[in-house]
C-alpha positions as CSV (number, residue, x, y, z in Angstrom):
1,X,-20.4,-8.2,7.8
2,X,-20.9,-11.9,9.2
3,X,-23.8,-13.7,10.6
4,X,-22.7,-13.0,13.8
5,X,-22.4,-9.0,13.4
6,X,-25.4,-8.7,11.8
7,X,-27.5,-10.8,14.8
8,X,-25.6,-8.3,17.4
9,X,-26.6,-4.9,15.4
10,X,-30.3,-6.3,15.2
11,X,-30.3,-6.4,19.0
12,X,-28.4,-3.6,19.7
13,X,-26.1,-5.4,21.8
14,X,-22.3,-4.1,21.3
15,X,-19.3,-5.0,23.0
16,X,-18.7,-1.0,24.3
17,X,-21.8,-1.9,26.5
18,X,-19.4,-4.6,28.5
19,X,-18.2,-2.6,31.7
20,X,-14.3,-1.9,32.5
21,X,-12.9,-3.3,35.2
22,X,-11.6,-0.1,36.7
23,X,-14.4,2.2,36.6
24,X,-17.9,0.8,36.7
25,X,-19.2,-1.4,39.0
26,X,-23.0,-2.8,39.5
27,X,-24.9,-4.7,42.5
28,X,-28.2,-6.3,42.7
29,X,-30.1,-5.9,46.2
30,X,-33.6,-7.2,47.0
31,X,-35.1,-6.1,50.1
32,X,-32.0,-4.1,51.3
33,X,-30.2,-7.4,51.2
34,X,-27.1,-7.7,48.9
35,X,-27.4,-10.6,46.3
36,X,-24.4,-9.9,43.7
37,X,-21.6,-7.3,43.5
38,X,-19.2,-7.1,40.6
39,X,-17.1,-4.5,38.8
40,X,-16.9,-6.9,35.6
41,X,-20.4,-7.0,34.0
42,X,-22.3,-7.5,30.4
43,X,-24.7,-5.1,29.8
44,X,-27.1,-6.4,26.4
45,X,-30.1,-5.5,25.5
46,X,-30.5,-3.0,28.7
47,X,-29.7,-6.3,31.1
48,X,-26.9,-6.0,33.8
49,X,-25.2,-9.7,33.2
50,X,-23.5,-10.6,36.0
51,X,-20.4,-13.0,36.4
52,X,-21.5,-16.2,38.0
53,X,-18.6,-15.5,40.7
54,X,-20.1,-12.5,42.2
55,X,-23.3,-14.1,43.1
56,X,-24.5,-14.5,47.0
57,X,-24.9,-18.3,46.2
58,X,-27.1,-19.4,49.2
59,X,-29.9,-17.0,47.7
60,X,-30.0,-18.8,44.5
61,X,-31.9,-22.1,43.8
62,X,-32.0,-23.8,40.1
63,X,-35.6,-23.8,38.7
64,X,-36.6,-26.1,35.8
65,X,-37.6,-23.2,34.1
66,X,-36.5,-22.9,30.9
67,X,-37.0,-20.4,27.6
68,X,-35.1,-20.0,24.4
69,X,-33.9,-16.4,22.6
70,X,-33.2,-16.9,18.8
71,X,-29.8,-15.4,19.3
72,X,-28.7,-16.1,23.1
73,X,-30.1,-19.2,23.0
74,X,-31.8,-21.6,25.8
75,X,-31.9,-19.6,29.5
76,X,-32.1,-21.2,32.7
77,X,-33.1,-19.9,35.8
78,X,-33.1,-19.2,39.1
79,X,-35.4,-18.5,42.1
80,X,-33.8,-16.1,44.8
81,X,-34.7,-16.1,48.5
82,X,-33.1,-14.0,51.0
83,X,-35.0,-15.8,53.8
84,X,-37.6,-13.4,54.3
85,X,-40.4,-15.6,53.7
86,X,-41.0,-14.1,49.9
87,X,-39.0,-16.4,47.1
88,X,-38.7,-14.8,44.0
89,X,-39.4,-17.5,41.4
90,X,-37.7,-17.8,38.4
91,X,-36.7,-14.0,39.3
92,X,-32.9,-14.4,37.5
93,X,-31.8,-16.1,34.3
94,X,-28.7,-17.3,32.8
95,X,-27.4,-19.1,29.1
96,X,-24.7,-22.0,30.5
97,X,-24.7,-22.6,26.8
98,X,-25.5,-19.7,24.8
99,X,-25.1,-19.3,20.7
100,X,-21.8,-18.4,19.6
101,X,-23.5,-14.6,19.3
102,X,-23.7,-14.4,23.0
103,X,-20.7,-16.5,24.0
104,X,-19.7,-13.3,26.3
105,X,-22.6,-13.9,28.6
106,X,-21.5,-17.9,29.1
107,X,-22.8,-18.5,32.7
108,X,-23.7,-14.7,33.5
109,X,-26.9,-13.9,35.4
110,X,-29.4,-11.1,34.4
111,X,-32.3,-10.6,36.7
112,X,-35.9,-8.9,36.1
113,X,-36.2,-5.5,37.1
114,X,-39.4,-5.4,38.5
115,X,-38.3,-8.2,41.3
116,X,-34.5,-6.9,42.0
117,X,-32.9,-3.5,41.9
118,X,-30.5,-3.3,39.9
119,X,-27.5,-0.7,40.0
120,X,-24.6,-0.1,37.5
């Protein structure tokens, strides 16, 4: 077992957890209001990663926010605001550089729970 596989069964991530293409699909809404859509996700450590791509881009503003997982690496996020007068700071995250252990999630966006709801 390498370095790698051994980092991935300590966090339970697994490649089976990555979504195919033809059968599942996952969205994120915040106050009724669609923010991404995708049928091509990561799913690690119980977070929906979406693909950059299927982001609503006008909700999302770069934070300087930053915070570092010993096996993803350093995060960057995002505040989302849909216009209604309520931002939600620093509410999604994102590795554009993550260690070689999470290279699948390169540029994906996982969002807390508690701010966005989350269906896949």
């Amino acid at each position: 077992m390498t370095l790698t596989d051994k980092i991935k069964s300590i966090f339970k991530h697994d490649i089976q957890d990555s979504a195919s293409s033809s059968k599942m699909s996952a969205k994120a809404v915040v106050n009724g209001v669609v923010i991404a859509e995708t049928d091509r996700y990561e799913k690690v450590e119980g977070n929906v990663y979406f693909p950059p791509e299927s982001l609503k881009s006008d909700y999302f503003k770069t934070t300087e926010t930053h915070t570092a997982c010993p096996w993803k690496g350093l995060a960057s996020y995002y505040t989302i605001d849909i216009g209604d007068g309520n931002p939600l700071v620093d509410a999604a995250w994102y590795y554009p550089e993550p260690k070689p252990a999470a290279s699948n999630i390169t540029g994906y966006v996982a969002f807390y729970k508690n701010k966005v709801q989350i269906t896949a």
